[in-house]
C-alpha positions in Angstrom: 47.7 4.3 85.2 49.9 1.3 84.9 51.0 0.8 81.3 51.2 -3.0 82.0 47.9 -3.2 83.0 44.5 -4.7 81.3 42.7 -1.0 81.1 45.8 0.4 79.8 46.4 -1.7 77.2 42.9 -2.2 76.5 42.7 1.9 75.9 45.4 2.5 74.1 44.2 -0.7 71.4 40.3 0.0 71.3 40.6 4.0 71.1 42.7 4.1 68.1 40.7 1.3 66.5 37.2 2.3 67.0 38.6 5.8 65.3 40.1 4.2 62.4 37.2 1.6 61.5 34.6 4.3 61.8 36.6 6.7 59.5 37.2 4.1 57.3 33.1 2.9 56.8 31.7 6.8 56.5 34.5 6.9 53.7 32.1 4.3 52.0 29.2 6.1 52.1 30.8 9.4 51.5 32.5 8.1 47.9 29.0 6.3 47.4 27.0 9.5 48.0 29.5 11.3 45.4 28.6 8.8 43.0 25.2 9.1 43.3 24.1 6.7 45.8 22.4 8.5 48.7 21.3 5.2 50.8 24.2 5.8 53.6 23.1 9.1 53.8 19.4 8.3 54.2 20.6 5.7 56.6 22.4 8.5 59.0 25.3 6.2 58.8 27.3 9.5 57.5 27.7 10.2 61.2 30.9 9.7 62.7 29.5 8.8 66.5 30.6 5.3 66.8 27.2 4.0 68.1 26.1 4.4 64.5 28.6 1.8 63.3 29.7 -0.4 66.4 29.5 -4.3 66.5 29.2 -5.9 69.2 32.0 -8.8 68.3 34.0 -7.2 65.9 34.1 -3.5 67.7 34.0 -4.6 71.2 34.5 -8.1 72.0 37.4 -9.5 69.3 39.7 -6.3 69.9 39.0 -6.3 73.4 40.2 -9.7 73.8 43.0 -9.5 71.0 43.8 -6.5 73.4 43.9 -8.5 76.6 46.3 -11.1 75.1 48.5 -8.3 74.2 48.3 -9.6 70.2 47.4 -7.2 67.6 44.3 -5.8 67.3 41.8 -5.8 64.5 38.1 -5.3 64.2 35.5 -4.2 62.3 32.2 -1.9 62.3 29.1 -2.6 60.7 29.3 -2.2 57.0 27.6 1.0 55.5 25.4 0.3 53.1 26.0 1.5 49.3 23.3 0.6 46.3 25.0 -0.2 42.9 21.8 0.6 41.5 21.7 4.1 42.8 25.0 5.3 41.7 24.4 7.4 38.7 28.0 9.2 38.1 29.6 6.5 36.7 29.3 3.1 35.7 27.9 0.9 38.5 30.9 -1.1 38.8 33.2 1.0 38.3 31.9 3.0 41.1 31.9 -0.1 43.6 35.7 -0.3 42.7 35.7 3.1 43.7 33.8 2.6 46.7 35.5 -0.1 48.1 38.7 1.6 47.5 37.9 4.6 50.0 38.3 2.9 53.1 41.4 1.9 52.5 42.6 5.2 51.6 41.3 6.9 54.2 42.8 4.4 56.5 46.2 5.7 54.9 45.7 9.5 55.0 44.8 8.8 58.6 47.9 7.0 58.9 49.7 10.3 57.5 48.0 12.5 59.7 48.8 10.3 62.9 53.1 9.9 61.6 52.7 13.8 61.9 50.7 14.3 65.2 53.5 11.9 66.6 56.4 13.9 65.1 54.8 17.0 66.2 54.2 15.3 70.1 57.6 13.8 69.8 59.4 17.6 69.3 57.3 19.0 71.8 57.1 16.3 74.5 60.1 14.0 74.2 60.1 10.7 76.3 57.1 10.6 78.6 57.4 9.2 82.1 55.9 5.6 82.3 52.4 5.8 83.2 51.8 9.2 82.3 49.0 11.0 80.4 51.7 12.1 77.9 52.7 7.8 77.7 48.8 7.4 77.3 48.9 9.7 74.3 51.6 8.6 72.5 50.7 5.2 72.8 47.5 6.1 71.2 49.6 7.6 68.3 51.7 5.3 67.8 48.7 2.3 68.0 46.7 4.8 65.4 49.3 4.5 63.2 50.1 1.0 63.2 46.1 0.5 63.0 45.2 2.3 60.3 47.9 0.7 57.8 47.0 -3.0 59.1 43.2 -1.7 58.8 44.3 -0.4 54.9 46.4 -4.0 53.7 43.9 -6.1 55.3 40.5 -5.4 53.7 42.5 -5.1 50.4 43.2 -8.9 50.9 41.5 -9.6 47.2 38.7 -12.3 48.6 34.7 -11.3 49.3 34.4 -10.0 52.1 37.1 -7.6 51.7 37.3 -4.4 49.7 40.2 -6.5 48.1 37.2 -8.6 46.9 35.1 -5.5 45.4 37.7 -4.4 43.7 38.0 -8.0 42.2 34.2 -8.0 41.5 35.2 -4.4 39.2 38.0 -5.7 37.5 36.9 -8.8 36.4 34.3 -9.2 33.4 30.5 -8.7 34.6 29.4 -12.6 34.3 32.6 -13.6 36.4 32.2 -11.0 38.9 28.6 -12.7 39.5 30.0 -15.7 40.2 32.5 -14.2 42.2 30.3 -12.0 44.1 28.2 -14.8 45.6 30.9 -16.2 47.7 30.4 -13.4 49.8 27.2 -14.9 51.6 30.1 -16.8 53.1 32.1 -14.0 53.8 32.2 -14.5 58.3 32.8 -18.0 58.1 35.9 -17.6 55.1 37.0 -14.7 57.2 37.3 -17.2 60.5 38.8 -20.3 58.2 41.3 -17.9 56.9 42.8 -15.7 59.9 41.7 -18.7 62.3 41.4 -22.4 61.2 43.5 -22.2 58.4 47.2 -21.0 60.2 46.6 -23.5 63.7 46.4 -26.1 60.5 49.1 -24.8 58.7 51.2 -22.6 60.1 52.8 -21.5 56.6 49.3 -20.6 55.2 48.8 -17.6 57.4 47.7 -14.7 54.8 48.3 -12.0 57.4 51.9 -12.9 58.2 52.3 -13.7 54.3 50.3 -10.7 52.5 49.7 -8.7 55.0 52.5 -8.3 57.2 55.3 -7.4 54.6 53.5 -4.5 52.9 52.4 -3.1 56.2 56.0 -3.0 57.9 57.1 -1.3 55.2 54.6 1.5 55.0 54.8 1.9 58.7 58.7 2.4 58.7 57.8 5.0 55.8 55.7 6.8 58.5 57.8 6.6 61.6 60.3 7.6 59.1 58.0 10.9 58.5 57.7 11.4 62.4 60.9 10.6 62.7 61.8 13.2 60.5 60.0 16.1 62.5 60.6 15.2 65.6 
């Protein structure tokens, strides 16, 4: 397979990605089904086949593309649906601050777990010929890594409709988190202003290179430091 090719650098973007973004939304409904809240559950969005969660744009289409024009990749899944009302084993907003704190952190453990899959591949394998099914692999590693710690920084930007925003919404007192709350009805369109509109207009406002993008190349030297180590 040529590495510099469009269905290799497709692959080795959208695998890693649809893995990480499915991981990350069963993590909501698993923390909201220990709380209490069986609606995921009910749902069979606890199911970790990707047909269950897949979005056409933000699955498919936006990575694929992001992929194409060798940029990095982001996406999303469809959210999993959690019921305030229905958790019982804490307070309601305390356990949406719990909630939306999951993903994240399952994006990180699966960042651990891929730093030591690609220490372990690195001892065992060393440099992989260009092009090779070993390559294919450690791209995938590598891209899994980097993935899942973008995936974790990202939706803890603090603005709806991040998990950065839930957490918000807990931490703030219950009549400003109402207010706060409804500006996630415009949660696709802020989210396109933001990452889109927003740094073509001024270059020095983009979040992800300023929040984003600091944070998340220091976690991911942590990592390849890990792999590093046992390799």
């Amino acid at each position: 397979m040529d590495p510099n090719g469009v269905i290799w650098s497709a692959a080795v973007w959208i695998i890693p990605l649809v893995i990480a973004i499915v991981f990350h939304e069963v993590s909501h409904g698993l923390a909201a089904r220990a709380l209490g809240d069986p609606t995921a559950a009910q749902l069979r969005r606890l199911s970790f086949n990707p047909l269950r969660h897949v979005d056409p744009v933000g699955t498919v289409v936006l990575p694929l593309m992001l992929a194409i024009a060798k940029v990095p990749v982001f996406g999303w899944a469809k959210p999993v649906p959690v019921d305030a009302r229905r958790i019982t084993r804490t307070n309601p907003r305390t356990g949406m601050l719990l909630v939306a704190l999951a993903g994240p952190g399952m994006n990180l453990a699966l960042a651990l777990v891929g730093a030591l899959l690609l220490g372990i591949f690195a001892h065992w394998v060393g440099e992989p010929a260009d092009g090779s099914a070993a390559a294919f692999i450690g791209a995938n590693l590598v891209n899994f890594l980097l993935i899942n710690v973008f995936l974790a920084l990202f939706n803890l930007i603090p603005l709806p409709p991040f998990d950065g925003g839930h957490v918000v919404a807990g931490l703030l007192p219950e009549r400003a988190a109402l207010q706060w709350d409804k500006l996630a009805r415009f949660g696709f369109p802020l989210l396109i202003v933001l990452l889109l509109v927003l740094p073509a207009l001024v270059p020095g406002a983009n979040i992800v290179q300023r929040l984003v993008a600091p944070p998340a190349q220091a976690l991911t030297q942590a990592y390849l430091a890990i792999a590093a180590a046992i390799a």
